[in-house]
N, C-alpha and C positions, 0 to 999 in steps of 0.2 A: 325211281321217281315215277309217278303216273302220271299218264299221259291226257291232255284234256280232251273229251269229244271222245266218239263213238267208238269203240273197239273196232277194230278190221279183223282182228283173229276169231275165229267160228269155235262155239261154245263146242265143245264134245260134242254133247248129244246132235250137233244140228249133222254131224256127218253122217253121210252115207252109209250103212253096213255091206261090206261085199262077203262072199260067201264064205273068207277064212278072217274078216275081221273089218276094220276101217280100210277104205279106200286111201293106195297108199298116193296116190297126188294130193289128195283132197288134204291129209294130214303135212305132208312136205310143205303144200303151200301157208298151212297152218303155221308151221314152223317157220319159215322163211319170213314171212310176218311178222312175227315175234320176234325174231332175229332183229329184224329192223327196228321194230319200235325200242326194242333194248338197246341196239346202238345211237341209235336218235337220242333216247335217254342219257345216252351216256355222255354224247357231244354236249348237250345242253347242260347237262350237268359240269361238264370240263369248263364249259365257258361262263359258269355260274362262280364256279371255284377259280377262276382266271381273274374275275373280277374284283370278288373279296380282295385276292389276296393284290389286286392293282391299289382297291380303297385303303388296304393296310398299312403300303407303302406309302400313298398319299398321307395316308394321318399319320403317319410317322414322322414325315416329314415337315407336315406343319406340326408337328408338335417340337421336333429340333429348331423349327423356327422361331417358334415362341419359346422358349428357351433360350436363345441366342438372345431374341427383342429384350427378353424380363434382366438376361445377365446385361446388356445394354445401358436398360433403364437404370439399374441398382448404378453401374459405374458412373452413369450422369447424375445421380442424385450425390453418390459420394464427392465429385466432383465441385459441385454446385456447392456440397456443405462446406468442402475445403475451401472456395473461393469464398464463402460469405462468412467465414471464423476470419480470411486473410484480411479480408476487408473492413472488419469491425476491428482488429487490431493493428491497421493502418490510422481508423479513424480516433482510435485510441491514444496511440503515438500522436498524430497531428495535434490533440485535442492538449495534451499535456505540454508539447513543445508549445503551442501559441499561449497555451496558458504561463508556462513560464517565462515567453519571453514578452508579455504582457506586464506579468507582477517584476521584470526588472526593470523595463519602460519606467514601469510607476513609483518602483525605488529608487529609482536617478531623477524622475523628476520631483520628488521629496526632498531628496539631498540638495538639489540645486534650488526647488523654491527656500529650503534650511538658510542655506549658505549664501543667498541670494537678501534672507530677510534679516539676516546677521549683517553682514553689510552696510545695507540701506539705514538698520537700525544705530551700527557705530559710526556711520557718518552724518545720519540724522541730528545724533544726541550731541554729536564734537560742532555741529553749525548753527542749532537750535535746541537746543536742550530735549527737553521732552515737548515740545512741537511737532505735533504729527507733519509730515510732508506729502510732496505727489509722489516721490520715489517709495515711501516707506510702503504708501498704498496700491502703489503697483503690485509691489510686493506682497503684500497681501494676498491681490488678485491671483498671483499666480498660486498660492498654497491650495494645497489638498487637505479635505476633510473627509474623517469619516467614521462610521459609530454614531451614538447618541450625539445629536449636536444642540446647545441653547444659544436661540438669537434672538434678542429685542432689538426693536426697530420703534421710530416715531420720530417726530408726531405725525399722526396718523389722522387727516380731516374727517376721515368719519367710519361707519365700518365698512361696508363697500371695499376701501382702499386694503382693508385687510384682508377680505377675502379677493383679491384680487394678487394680493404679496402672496397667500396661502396655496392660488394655485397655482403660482408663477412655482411657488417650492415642488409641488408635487409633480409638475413636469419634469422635475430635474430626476426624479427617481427616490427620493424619497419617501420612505414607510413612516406609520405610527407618528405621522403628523397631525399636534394637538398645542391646543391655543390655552397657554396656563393662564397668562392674566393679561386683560386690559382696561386697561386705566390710566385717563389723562391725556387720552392720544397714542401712548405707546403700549404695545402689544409684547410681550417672550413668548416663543414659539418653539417647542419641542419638533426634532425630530431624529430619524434613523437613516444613517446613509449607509446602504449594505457593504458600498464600491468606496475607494476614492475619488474625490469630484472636485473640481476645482471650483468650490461653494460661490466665493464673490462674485466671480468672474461670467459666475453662470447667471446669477441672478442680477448683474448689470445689465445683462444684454436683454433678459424676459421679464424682468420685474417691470410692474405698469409706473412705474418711477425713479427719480434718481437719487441715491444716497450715496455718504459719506460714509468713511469706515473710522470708527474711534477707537473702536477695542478691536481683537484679533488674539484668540486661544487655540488651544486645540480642542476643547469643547464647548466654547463660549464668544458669541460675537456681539459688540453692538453696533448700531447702524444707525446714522441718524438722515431722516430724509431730507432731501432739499428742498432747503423753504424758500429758495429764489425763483424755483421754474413757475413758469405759468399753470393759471388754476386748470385750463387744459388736459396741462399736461398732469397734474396731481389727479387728477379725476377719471383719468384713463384706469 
């Protein structure tokens, strides 16, 4: 390797000539010179090559670092999937158990309003014949409907009071709610119940008025309002 700055070894020609050639100090120290600047070179070059080969071992070693971090990363990610597949088939499980023990809730409490309106109805009919009662319509209240349902209701003081029943229904959760015919006061009102609902029961408590229950099907109600309450309360 060259050396930077100024030579200190003397060019041939600048030597001396003695009378059987170069002057031999003048050449020796020439050499000696050179000797040095060669081993100088050499040093700097060791400690050039000292250092590579130091940066070698550094990047070699962040590179087994990074390697270590990426195989890290990949087992946290596997990890993470295994947890979030375990956890979506927890919530899957759960989702199915409440739903089943939802829909047998719902099929015991069918059976018991069933058996409840069977009852009320044979002891209805053994004390008043076909006289409706306050028991039968209890009963009633407690039934579940659901699917396509028709209900007429009236009399109806005006139209107002139908859109008022109309939206007292769609709170309840009712779709494809439509008004087939009014006339006379009283209104038949289509609608869809996706759930079972305990239909009366629900519209006692939100309906802007009070009625009676005359009929009771499983897709078919009538209901006749009360014509005793106050105009008040009918007009609500």
């Amino acid at each position: 390797m060259a050396s930077e700055g100024t030579s200190t070894v003397p060019r041939m020609g600048s030597f001396k000539r003695a009378l059987l050639g170069y002057r031999r100090g003048e050449v020796d120290a020439a050499i000696s010179a050179s000797d040095a600047q060669i081993a100088a070179a050499e040093g700097e070059l060791a400690s050039l090559s000292g250092m590579v080969i130091e940066r070698e071992r550094e990047i070699r070693g962040l590179g087994e670092r990074l390697r270590e971090a990426n195989e890290r990363h990949d087992r946290s990610i596997a990890s993470l999937h295994a947890v979030s597949e375990r956890l979506e088939e927890i919530q899957a499980q759960a989702r199915g158990q409440a739903t089943r023990i939802r829909m047998k809730a719902l099929r015991e409490a069918v059976e018991v309003s069933r058996r409840t309106q069977e009852l009320t109805e044979a002891h209805s009919g053994s004390a008043n014949g076909d006289a409706p009662s306050e028991v039968a319509a209890e009963a009633a209240l407690g039934k579940l409907f659901e699917g396509l349902i028709r209900l007429e209701i009236g009399p109806l003081g005006d139209f107002s009071q139908l859109v008022g029943f109309e939206n007292a229904v769609g709170r309840l959760g009712a779709s494809e709610i439509s008004v087939e015919r009014f006339s006379e006061g009283r209104a038949t009102l289509s609608m869809r119940l996706d759930e079972p609902v305990d239909l009366l029961r629900e519209l006692e408590e939100s309906a802007p008025f009070d009625f009676n229950i005359r009929r009771t099907a499983d897709d078919n109600l009538i209901l006749d309002v009360d014509e005793d309450q106050g105009p008040e309360q009918r007009a609500a």
